[in-house]
C-alpha positions in Angstrom: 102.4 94.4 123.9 103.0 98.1 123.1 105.8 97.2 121.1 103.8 94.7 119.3 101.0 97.2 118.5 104.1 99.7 117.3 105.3 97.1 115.2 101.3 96.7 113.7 101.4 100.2 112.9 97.2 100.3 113.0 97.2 103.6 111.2 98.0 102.0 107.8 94.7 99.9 108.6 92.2 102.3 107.6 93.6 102.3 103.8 94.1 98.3 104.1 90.4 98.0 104.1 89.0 100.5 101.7 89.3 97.8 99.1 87.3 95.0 101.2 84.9 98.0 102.4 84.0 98.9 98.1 84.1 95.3 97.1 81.5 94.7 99.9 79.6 97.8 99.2 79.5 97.1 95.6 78.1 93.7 96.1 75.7 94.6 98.2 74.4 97.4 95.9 74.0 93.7 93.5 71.6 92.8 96.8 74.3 90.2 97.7 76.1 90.1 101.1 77.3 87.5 103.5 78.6 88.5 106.9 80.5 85.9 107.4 82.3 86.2 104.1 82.7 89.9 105.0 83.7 89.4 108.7 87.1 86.5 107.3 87.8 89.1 104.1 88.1 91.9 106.3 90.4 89.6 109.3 92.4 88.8 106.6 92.9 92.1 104.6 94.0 93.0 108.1 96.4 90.4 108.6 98.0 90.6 105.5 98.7 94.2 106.0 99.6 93.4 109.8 102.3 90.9 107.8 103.5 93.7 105.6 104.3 95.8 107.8 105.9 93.6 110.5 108.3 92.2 107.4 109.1 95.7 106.2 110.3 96.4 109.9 112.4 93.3 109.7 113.8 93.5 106.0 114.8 97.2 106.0 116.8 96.3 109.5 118.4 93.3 108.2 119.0 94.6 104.7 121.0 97.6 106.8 118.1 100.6 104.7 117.0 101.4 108.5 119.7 104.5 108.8 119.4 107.2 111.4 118.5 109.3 108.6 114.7 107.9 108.1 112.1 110.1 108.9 109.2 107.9 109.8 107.8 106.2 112.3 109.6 104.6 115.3 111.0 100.9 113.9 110.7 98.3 116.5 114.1 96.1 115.4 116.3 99.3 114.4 115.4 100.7 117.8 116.1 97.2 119.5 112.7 97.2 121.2 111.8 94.0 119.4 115.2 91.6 118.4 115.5 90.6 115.0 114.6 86.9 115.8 111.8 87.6 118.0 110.1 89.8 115.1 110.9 86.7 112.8 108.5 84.4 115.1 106.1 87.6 115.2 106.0 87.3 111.1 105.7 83.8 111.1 102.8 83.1 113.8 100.9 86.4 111.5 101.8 84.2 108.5 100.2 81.1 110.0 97.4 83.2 111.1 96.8 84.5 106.9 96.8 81.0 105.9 94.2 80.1 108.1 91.7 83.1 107.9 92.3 83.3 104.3 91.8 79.6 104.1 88.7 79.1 105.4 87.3 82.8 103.9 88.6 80.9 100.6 86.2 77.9 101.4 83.3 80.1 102.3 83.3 82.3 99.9 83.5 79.3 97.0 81.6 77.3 98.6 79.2 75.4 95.9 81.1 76.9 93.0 83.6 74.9 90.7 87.3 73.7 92.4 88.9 76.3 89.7 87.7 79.2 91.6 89.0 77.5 95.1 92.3 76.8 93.4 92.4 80.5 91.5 91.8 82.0 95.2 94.3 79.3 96.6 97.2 80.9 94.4 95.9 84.5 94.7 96.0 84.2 98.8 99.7 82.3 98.6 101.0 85.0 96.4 99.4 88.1 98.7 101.3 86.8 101.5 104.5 85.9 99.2 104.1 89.7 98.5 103.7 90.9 101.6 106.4 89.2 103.1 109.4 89.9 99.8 108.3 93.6 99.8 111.5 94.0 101.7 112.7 90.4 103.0 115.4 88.0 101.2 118.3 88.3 99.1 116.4 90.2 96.1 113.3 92.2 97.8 111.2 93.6 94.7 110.7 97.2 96.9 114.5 97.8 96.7 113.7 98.0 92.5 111.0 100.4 92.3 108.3 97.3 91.9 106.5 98.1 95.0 104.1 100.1 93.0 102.8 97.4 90.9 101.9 95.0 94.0 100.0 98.0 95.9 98.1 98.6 92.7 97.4 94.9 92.3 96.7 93.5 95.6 95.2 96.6 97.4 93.1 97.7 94.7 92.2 95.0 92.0 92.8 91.3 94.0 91.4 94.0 97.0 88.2 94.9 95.8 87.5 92.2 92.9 88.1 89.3 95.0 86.0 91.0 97.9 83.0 91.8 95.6 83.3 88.0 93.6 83.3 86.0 97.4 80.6 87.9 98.1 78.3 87.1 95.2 80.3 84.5 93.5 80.5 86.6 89.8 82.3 89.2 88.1 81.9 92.0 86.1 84.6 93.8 83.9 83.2 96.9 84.6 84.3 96.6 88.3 88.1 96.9 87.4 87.5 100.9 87.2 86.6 101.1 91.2 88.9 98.3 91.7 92.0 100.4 89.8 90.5 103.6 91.9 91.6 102.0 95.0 94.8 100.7 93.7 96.0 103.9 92.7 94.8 105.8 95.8 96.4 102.8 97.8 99.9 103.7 95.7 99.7 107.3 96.0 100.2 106.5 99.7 103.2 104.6 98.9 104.3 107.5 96.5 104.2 109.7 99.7 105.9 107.5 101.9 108.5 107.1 99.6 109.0 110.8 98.7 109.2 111.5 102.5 111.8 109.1 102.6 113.7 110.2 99.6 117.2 111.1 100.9 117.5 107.8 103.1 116.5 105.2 100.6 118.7 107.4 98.3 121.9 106.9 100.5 120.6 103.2 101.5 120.7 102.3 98.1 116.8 101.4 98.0 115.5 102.0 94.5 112.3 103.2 94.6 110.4 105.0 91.7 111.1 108.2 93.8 114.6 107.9 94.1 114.5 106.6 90.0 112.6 109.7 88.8 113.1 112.6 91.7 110.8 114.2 93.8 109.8 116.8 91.5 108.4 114.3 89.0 107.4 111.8 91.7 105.0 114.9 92.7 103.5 115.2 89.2 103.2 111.1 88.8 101.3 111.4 92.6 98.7 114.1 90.7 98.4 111.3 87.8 97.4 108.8 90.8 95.3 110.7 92.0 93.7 112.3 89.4 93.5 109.0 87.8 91.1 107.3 90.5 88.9 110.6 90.4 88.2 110.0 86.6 88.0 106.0 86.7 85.3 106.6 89.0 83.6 109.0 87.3 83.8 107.4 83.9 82.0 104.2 86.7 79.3 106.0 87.4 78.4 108.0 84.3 78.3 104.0 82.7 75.9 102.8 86.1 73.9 105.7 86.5 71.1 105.7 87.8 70.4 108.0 90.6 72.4 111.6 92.0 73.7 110.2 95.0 76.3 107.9 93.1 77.8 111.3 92.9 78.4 111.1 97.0 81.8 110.5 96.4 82.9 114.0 95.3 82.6 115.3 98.9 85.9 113.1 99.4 87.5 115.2 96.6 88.5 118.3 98.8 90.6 115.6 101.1 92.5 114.4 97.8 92.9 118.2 96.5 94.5 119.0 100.0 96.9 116.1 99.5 97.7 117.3 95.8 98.1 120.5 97.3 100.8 119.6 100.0 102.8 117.1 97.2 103.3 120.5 95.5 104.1 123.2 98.5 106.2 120.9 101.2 109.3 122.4 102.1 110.6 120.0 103.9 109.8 116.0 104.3 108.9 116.1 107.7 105.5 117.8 106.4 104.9 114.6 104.1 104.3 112.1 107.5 101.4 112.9 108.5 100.0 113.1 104.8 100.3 109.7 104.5 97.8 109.0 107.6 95.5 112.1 105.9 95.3 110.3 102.4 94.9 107.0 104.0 91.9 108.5 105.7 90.6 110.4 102.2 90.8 106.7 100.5 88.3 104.9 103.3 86.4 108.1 102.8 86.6 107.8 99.4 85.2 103.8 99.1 83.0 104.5 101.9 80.9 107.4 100.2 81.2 105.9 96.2 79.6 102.3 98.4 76.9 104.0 100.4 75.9 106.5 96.8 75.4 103.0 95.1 73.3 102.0 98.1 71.1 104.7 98.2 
């Protein structure tokens, strides 16, 4: 069971469910919530991310990009603590289990409505496991050429927080793709770190990522463009749904995003990045947290 848990790597959970925790928050800001709804979104977002990380710990073994010269944490196949086969089940019974919680949250949350919008999330759900799953798994795996960008951005901040706020209250509202793409480039930036921490072995694996495309200089200044970028989508949010000063909540996250900018810039050496990741991670559930509860209040 420890192994297992390794293998779940919980700490990437906290930044797996910023987007469910805003789209929730902003629908109940609309007066709309549904416990239910948020109780399968938030199983599910957990799965999926459970998925993704239990494929990535797979792929990079069988792909031979697990070298002795990766930095992070502890891989259960590479370190033979899990076999390559066993882990294979692992993914597959977590797959099963996305299906189903994802399935019947589908259900739920369209209950009532037209079959489009059951179909729409049908094909939304398939792909998010299809992407969690090729991140680094098969023959071609998109995160071996620089792609894994987009699908954060996609699925952890627009499909994330869009989908979560249109089960909820069974609408949408254009205006909601600025939170939404908030999320999705905090949720990046914390691949943009994990990926400049692992520079020199994905570099020598032969894994093309957008660090090892542009360099860690400029990967530092595209991480302040990330960054930066979610500050002033949010901003330009609330200055177009203002209507009272504690929407402005979410600036006391800003000091936690700063220190992050801050350490892109002054590392020394990559082991200094690792427990960034975890940090920023954190700063993004802080950061949905406090912009949700503003609205509320």
């Amino acid at each position: 069971m420890k192994n297992w848990i390794a293998a779940f790597r919980l700490k990437t959970l906290p930044l797996a469910l910023s987007n469910t925790i805003l789209g929730t928050l902003l629908a109940l800001a609309d007066d709309k919530f549904r416990w239910l709804v948020f109780a399968l979104t938030a199983l599910t977002t957990i799965l999926l991310q459970v998925l993704s990380n239990m494929a990535n710990d797979y792929g990079d073994f069988v792909n031979g990009k697990d070298t002795v010269e990766r930095i992070g944490p502890k891989r259960m196949v590479q370190s033979g603590e899990i076999t390559p086969k066993t882990m294979l089940h692992g993914i597959i019974v977590i797959g099963i289990s996305c299906i189903i919680s994802g399935g019947l949250l589908i259900l739920i949350g369209t209950q009532g409505m037209d079959i489009t919008n059951l179909l729409i999330f049908g094909i939304l759900g398939i792909l998010a496991i299809a992407a969690a799953i090729k991140y680094t798994v098969g023959k071609n795996p998109y995160g071996y050429r620089g792609l894994g960008d987009i699908f954060v951005f996609i699925f952890f901040g627009l499909v994330g927080v869009i989908g979560s706020y249109f089960l909820q209250t069974q609408s949408f509202r254009w205006d909601l793709l600025l939170p939404a793409s908030a999320i999705g480039l905090l949720s990046t930036g914390v691949l943009n770190m994990n990926n400049m921490r692992d520079y020199e072995a994905d570099k020598n694996a032969g894994k093309i990522t957008i660090v090892v495309a542009i360099g860690t200089k400029k990967a530092a200044f595209y991480h302040l463009i990330l960054v930066l970028g979610a500050v002033f989508l949010t901003i330009i949010y609330t200055l177009m749904n203002y209507h009272s000063d504690w929407q402005w909540l979410f600036v006391f996250s800003f000091p936690l995003l700063f220190l992050n900018l801050k350490k892109v810039f002054t590392y020394k050496n990559a082991l200094e990045l690792y427990p960034e990741l975890a940090r920023l991670s954190i700063a993004s559930l802080v950061f949905a947290l406090t912009f949700g509860i503003g609205l509320l209040i």
